[in-house]
C-alpha positions, 0 to 999 in steps of 0.5 A, a space after each residue: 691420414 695427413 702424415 705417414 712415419 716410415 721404418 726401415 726405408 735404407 735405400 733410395 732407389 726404394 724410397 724414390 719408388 715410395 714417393 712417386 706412388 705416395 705423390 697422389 696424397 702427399 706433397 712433402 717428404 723427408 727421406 735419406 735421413 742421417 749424419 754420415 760421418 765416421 763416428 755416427 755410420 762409418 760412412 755406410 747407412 742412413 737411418 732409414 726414417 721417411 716422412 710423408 706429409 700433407 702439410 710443408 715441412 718447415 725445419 728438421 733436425 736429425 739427432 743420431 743416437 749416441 749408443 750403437 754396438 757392433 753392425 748398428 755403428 754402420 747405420 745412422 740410428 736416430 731420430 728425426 723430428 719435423 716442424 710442419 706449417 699446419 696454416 692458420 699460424 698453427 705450427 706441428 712437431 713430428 718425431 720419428 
């Protein structure tokens, strides 16, 4: 597998212990991701979403979703997506 997509990853002390043993195969991560605002989280939870990649992480863009009702405006729900230099001048687009 060259990319790992990872769920329900809120807390960084858990997602650092991910990375250290993830770190023998994947070079790249993204995680911790959110916009932490009053409007999109109240300032509480990130979304949870990592990425573990063999490739460089070239760009990425965290859309928060607009539509959350009771206990999901404390956390950052959205989608990340992931520009990846694949070499060779080849780019890929990961979502998540």
């Amino acid at each position: 597998m060259d990319f790992i997509c990872l769920q329900e990853v809120t807390d960084r002390f858990f997602a650092l212990a991910l990375i250290s043993m993830l770190r023998k195969h994947y070079s790249y991560f993204i995680f911790d991701i959110g916009v932490n605002s009053l409007k999109t989280n109240l300032y509480l939870a990130n979304s949870g979403l990592m990425i573990a990649s063999k490739y460089p992480i070239v760009k990425v863009k965290f859309k928060p979703f607009s539509k959350k009702k009771g206990w999901q405006r404390a956390v950052s729900y959205g989608v990340v997506i992931c520009k990846l230099d694949l070499g060779d001048n080849n780019v890929g687009i990961l979502a998540n």
